[in-house]
SEDRENNU-21536 format. One record per residue (C-alpha): residue in one letter; x, y, z. Coordinates in nm, 3 decimals. Example, Ala and Ser with C-alpha at 12.3 -4.5 7.8 and 13.67 -1.06 7.14 Angstrom:
@code = A	c1 = 1.230	c2 = -0.450	c3 = 0.780
@code = S	c1 = 1.367	c2 = -0.106	c3 = 0.714
This chain:
@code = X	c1 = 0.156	c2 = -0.883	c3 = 1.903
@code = X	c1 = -0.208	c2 = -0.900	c3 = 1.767
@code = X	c1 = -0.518	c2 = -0.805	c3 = 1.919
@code = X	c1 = -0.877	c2 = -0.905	c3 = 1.909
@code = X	c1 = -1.112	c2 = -0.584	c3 = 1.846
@code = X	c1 = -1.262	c2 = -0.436	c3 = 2.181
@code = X	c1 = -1.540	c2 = -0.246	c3 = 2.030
@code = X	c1 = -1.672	c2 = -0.486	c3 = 1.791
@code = X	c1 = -1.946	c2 = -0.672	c3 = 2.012
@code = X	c1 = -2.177	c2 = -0.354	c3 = 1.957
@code = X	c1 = -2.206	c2 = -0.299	c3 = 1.605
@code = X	c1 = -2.222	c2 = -0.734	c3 = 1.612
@code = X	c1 = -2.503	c2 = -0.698	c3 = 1.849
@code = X	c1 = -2.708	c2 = -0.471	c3 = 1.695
@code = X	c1 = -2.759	c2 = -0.639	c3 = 1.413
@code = X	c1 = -2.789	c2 = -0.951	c3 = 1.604
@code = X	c1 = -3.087	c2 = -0.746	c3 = 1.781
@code = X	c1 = -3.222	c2 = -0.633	c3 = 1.472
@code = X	c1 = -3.244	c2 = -0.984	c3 = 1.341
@code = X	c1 = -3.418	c2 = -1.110	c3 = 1.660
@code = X	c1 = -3.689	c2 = -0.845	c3 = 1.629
@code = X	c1 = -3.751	c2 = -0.949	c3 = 1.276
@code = X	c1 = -3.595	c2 = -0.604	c3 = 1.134
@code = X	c1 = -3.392	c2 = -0.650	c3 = 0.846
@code = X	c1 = -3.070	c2 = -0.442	c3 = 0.899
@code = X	c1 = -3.059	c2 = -0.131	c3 = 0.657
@code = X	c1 = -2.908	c2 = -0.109	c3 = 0.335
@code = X	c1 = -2.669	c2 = 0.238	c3 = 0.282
@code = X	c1 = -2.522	c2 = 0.333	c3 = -0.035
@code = X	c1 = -2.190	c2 = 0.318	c3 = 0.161
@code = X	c1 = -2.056	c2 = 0.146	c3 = 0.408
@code = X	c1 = -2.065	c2 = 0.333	c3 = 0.768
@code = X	c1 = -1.737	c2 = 0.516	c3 = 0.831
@code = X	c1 = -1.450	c2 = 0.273	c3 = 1.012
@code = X	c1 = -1.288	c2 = 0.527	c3 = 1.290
@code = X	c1 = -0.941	c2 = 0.479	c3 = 1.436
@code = X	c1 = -0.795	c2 = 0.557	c3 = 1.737
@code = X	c1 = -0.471	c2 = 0.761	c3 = 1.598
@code = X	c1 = -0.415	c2 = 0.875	c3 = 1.213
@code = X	c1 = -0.446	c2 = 0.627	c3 = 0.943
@code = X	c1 = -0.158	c2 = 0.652	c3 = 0.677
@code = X	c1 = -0.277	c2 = 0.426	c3 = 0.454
@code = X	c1 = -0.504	c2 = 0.221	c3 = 0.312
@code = X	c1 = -0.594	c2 = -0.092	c3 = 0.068
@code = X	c1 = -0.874	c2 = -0.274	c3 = -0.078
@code = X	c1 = -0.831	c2 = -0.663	c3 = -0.088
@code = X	c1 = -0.835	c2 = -0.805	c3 = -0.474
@code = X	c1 = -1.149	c2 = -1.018	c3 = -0.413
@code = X	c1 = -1.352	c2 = -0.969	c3 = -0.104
@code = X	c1 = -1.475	c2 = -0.636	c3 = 0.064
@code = X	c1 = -1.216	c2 = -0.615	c3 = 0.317
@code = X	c1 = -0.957	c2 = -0.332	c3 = 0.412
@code = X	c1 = -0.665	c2 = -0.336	c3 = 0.548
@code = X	c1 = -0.515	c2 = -0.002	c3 = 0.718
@code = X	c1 = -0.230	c2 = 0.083	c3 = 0.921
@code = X	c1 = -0.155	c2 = 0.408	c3 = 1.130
@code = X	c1 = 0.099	c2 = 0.665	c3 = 1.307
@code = X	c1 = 0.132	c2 = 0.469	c3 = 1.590
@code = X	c1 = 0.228	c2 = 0.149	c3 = 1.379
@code = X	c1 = -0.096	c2 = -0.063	c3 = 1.397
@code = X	c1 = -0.211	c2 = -0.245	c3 = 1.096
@code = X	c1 = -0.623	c2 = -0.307	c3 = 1.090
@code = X	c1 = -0.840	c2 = -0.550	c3 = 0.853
@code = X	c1 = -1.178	c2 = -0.520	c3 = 0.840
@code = X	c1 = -1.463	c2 = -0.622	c3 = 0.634
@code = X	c1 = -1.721	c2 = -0.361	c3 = 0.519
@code = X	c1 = -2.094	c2 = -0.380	c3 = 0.367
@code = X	c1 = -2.344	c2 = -0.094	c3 = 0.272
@code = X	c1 = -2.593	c2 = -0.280	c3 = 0.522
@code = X	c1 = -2.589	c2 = -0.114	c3 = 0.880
@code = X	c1 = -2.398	c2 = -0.220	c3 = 1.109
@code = X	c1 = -2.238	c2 = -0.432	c3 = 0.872
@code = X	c1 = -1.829	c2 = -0.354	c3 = 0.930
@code = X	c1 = -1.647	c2 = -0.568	c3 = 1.108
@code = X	c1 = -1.305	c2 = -0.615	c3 = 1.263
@code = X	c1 = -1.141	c2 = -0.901	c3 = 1.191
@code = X	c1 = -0.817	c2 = -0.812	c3 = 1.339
@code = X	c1 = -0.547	c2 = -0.627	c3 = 1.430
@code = X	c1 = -0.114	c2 = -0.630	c3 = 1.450
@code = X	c1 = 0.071	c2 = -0.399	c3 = 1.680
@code = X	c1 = 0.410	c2 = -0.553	c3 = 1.536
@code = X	c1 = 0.527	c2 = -0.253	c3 = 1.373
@code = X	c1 = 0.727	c2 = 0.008	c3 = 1.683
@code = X	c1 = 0.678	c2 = 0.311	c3 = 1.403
@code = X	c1 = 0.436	c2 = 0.416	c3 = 1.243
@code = X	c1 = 0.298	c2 = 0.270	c3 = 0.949
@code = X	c1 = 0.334	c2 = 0.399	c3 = 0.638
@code = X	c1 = 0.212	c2 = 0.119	c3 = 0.361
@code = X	c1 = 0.019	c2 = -0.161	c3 = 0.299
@code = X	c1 = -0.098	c2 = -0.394	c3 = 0.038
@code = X	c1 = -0.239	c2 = -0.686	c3 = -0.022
@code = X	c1 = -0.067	c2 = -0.969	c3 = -0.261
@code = X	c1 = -0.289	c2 = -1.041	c3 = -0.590
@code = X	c1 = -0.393	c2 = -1.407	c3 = -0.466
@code = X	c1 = -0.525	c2 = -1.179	c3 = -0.154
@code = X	c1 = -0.348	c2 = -1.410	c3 = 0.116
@code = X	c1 = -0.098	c2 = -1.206	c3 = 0.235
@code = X	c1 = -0.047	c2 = -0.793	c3 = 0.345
@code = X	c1 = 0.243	c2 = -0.629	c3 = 0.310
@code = X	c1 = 0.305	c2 = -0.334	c3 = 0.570
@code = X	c1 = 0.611	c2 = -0.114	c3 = 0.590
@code = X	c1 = 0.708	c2 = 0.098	c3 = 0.839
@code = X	c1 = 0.897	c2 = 0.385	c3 = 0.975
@code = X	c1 = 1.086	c2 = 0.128	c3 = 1.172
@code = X	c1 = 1.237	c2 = -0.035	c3 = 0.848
@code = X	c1 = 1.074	c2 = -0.306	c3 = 0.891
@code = X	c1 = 0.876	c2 = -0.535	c3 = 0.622
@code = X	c1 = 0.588	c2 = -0.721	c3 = 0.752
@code = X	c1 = 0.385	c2 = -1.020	c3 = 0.559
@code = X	c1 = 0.099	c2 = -1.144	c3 = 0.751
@code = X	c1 = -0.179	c2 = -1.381	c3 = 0.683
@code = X	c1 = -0.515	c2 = -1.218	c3 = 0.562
@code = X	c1 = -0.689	c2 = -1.466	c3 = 0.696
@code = X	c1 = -0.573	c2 = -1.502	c3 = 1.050
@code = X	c1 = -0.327	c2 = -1.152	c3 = 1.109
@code = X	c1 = -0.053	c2 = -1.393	c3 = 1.153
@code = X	c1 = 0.312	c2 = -1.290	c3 = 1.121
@code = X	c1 = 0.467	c2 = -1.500	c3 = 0.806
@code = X	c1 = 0.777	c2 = -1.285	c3 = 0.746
@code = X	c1 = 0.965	c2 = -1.023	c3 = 0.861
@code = X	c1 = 1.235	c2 = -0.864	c3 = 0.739
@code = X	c1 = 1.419	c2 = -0.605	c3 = 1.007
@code = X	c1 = 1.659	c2 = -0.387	c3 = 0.908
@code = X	c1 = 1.510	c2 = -0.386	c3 = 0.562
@code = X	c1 = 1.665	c2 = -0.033	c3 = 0.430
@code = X	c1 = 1.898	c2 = 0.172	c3 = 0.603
@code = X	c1 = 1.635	c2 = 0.530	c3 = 0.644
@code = X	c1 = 1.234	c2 = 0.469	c3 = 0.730
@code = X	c1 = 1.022	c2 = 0.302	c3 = 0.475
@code = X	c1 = 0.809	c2 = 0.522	c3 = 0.296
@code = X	c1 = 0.642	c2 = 0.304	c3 = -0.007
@code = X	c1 = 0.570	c2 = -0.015	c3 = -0.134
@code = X	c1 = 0.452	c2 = -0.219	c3 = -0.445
@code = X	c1 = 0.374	c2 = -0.569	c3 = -0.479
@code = X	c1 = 0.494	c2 = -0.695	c3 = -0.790
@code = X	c1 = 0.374	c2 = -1.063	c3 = -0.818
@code = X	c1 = 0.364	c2 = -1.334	c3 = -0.616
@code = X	c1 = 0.732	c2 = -1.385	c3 = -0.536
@code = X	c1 = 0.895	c2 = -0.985	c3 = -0.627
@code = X	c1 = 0.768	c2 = -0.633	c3 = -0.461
@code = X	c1 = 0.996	c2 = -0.360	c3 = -0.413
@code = X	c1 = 1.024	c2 = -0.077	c3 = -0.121
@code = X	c1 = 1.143	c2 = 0.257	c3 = -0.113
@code = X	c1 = 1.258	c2 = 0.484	c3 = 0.153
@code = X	c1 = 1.290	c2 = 0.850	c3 = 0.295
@code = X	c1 = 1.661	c2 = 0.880	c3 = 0.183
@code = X	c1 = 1.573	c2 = 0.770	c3 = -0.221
@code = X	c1 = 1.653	c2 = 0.423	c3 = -0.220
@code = X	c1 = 1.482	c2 = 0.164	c3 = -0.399
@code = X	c1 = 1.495	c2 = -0.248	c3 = -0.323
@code = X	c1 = 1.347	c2 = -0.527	c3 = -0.490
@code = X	c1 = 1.259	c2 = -0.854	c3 = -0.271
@code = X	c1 = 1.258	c2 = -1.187	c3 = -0.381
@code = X	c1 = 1.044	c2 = -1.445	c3 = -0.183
@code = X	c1 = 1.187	c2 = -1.746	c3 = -0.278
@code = X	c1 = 1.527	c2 = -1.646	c3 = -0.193
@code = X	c1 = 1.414	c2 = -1.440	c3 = 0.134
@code = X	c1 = 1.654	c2 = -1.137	c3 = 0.018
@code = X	c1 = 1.675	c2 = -0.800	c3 = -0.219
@code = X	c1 = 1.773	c2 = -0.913	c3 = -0.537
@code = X	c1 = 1.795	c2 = -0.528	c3 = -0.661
@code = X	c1 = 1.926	c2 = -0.221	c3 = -0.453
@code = X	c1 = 1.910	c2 = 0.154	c3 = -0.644
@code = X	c1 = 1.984	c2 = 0.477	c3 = -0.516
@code = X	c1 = 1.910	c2 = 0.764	c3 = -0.773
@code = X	c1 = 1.674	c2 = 0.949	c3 = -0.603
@code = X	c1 = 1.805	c2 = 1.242	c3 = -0.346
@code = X	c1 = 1.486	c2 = 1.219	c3 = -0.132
@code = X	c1 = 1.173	c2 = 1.014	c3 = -0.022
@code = X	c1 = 1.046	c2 = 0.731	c3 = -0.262
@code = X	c1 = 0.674	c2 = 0.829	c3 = -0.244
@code = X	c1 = 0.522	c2 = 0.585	c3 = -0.472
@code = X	c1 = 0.565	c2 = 0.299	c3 = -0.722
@code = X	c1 = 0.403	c2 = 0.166	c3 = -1.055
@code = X	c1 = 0.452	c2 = -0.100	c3 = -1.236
@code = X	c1 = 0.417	c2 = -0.116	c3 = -1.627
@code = X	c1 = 0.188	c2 = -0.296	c3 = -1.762
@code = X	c1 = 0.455	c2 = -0.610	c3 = -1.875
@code = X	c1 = 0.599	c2 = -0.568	c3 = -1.538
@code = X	c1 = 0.919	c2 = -0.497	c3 = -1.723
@code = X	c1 = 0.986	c2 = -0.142	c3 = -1.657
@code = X	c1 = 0.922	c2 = -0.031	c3 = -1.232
@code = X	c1 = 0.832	c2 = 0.376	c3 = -1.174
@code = X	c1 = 0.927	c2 = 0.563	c3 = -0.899
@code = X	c1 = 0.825	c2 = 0.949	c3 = -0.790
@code = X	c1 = 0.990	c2 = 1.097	c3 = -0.536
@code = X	c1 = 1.047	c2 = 1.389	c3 = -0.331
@code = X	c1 = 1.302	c2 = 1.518	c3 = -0.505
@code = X	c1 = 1.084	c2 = 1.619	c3 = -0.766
@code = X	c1 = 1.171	c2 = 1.360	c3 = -1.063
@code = X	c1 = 1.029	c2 = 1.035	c3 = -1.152
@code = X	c1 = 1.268	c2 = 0.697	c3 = -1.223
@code = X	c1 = 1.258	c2 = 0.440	c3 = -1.450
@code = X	c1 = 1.379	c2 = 0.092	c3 = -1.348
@code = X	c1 = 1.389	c2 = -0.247	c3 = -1.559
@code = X	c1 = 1.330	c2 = -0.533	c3 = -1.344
@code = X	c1 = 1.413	c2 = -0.811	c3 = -1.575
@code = X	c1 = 1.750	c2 = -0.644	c3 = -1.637
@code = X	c1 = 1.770	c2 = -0.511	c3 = -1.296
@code = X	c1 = 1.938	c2 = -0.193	c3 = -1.393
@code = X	c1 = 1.856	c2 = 0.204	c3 = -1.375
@code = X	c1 = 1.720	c2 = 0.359	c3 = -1.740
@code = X	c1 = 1.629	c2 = 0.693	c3 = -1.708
@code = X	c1 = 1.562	c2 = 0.975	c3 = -1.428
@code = X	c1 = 1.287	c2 = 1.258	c3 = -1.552
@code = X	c1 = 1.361	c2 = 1.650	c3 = -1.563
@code = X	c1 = 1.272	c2 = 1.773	c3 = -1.161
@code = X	c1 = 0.966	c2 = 1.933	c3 = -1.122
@code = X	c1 = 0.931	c2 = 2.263	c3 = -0.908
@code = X	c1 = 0.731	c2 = 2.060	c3 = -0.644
@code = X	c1 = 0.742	c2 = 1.678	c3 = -0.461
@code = X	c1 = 0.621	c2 = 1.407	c3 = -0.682
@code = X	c1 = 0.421	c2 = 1.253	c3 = -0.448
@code = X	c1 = 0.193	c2 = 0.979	c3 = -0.638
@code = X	c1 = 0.250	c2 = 0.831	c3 = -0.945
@code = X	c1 = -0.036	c2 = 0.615	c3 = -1.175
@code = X	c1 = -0.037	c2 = 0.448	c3 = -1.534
@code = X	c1 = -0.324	c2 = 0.571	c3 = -1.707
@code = X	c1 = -0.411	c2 = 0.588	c3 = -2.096
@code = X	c1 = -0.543	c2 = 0.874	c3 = -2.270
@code = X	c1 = -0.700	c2 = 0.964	c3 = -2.629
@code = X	c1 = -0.398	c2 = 1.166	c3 = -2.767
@code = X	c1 = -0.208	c2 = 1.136	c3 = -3.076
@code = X	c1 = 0.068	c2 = 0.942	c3 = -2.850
@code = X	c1 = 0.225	c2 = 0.587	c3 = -2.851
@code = X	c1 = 0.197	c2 = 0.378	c3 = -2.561
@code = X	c1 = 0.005	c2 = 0.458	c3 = -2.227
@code = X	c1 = 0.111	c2 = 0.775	c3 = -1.997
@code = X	c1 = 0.291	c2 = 0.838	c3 = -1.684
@code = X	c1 = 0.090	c2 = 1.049	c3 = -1.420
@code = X	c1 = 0.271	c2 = 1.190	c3 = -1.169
@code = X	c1 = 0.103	c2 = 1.386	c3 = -0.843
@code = X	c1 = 0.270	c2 = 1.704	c3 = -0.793
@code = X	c1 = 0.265	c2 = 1.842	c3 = -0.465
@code = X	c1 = 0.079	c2 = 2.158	c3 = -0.524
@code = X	c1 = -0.216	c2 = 1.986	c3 = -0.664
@code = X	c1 = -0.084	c2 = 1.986	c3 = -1.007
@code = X	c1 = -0.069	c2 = 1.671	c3 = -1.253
@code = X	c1 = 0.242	c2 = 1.587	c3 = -1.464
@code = X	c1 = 0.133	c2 = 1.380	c3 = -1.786
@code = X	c1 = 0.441	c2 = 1.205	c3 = -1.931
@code = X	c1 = 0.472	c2 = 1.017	c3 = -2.234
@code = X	c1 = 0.542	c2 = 0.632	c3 = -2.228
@code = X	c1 = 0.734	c2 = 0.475	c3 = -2.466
């Protein structure tokens, strides 16, 4: 189901007053805070434009567009398809499509510009989605509470790559920077290394004493080859790891 947005006409009509007056609308340094009605679990920035998608606890995915001037977000819609709560979204690099996954294990793919529902895949995993990467504009992979990892294939509407070498929750992905080798940290403590070309398993990292529960390529002025792994532990802690 989608829904138009029910508290939009003020912040619209404000400005709309403003303009009528002859005021121009006040520039911010940041956009005014967007407020939802239950938890948001995640968020993500569109490639292009200043629009953000979010989706929450009770399963609803929002888009809005932002601006520093006052009164300046806007709703552009909303999807209630998701039962469970949401726990990822991203936009595709073209910025046509978002991704959501959800505690329902389901994959969404709606249209950006209109909330439309393009794709769904129920049933996805077997255990609640928990992450999700979009690779390019055909592959992005998924991960879930129980440690397995799929990779999706547009064109052929299935997962052309199912892995299960982590013992918990998938909490986040990477993607290297030939989109060769896929990264995974996960709740078990360890981080994986996956090839997607070869579609195989290469290595699984010493566990850490806490949750990985973010992971990032970054590079950093030290005497090594190749850019670093950073992995969030959950204590607050960073784990810097060497790539090769």
């Amino acid at each position: 189901r989608m829904r138009s947005s029910a508290n939009m006409a003020a912040p619209v009509q404000a400005h709309l007053d403003e303009e009528e007056a002859g005021h121009e609308p006040r520039l911010r340094e940041t956009p005014e805070d967007i407020s939802f009605d239950a938890a948001a679990n995640t968020i993500a920035f569109h490639p292009s434009q200043d629009i953000i998608a979010a989706g929450d606890v009770d399963g609803d995915v929002y888009v809005y567009s932002f601006s520093c001037l006052e009164g300046g977000n806007k709703e552009l819609w909303s999807s209630g398809h998701h039962l469970k709560s949401c726990r990822a979204v991203s936009f595709s690099h073209d910025g046509h499509k978002l991704f959501t996954v959800s505690k329902d294990k389901c994959i969404h793919i709606l249209n950006v510009e209109e909330g439309r529902l393009v794709t769904r895949f129920s049933k996805a995993h077997s255990s609640a989605l928990n992450s999700l990467l979009v690779i390019d504009e055909h592959l992005f992979a998924t991960g879930d509470e129980n440690g397995e990892l799929k990779v999706w294939d547009l064109r052929k509407g299935t997962s052309i790559m199912e892995m299960k070498e982590h013992e918990e929750y998938i909490s986040d992905m990477a993607l290297g920077e030939n989109k060769k080798l896929l990264l995974t940290a996960s709740g078990d403590g360890t981080m994986g290394v996956f090839n997607i070309r070869r579609r195989r398993f290469e290595l699984l990292s010493e566990p850490q004493n806490g949750d990985l529960t973010a992971i990032s390529l970054v590079k950093v002025c030290l005497p090594l080859s190749g850019p670093e792994e950073e992995a969030g532990l959950q204590p607050g802690h960073f784990l810097l790891l060497p790539g090769g």
